[in-house]
N, C-alpha and C positions, 0 to 999 in steps of 0.2 A: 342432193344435200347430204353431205356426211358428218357423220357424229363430231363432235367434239369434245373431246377428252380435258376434264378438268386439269388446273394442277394438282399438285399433289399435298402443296402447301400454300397457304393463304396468311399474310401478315395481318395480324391482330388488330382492327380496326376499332374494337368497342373495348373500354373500359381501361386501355395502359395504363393511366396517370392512376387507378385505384389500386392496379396490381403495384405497382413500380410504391404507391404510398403502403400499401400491405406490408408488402418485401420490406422496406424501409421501418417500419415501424417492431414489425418481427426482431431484428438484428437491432434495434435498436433496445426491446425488452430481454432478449438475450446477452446483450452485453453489457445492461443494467443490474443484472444480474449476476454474471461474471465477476467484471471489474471488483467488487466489491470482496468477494471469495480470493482473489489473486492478491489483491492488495493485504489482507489479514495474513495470507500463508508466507507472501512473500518479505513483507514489510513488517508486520506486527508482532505476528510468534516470534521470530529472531531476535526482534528487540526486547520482546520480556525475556525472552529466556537467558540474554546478556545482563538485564537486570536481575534477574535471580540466581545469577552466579557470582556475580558484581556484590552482591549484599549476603549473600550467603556468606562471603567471604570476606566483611565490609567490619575495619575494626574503628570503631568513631572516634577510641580515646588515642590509638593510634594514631589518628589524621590530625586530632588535637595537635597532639608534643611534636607532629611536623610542621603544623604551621604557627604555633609557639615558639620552637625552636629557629623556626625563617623569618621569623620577627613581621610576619603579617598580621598578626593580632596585636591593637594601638594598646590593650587593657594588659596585656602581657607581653614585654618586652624579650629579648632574647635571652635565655638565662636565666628566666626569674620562674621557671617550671622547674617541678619535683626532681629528684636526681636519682638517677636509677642505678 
């Protein structure tokens, strides 16, 4: 009778479906997290900081005597603005 020599590797028979929902759940509070940070840096910051360039440089009475003057405004016709 001679020995026999185990293998060397044995496939995982107890508990796959808790590792495989672990693993799952891991990557899933990891990218819960994520998503959220990438979306502000990527999407968010950019857009205020257009907005506060936008209005930094934003003249209202300006935009007025433009669309005064394009005759979009029914209360003021074309013409009938201050003359500069």
């Amino acid at each position: 009778m001679g020995l026999k020599s185990k293998p060397d590797f044995k496939f995982p028979m107890h508990d796959t479906h808790l590792h495989k929902s672990l693993r799952n759940l891991r990557v899933a509070c990891v990218l819960a997290l994520i998503a959220p940070v990438c979306l502000y840096v990527f999407h968010n910051a950019p857009r205020k900081a257009k907005y506060k360039t936008f209005y930094s440089q934003y003249d209202p009475m300006d935009a007025f005597e433009r669309m005064m003057s394009g005759g979009y405004l029914s209360s003021c016709p074309p013409g009938s603005g201050a003359k500069k």
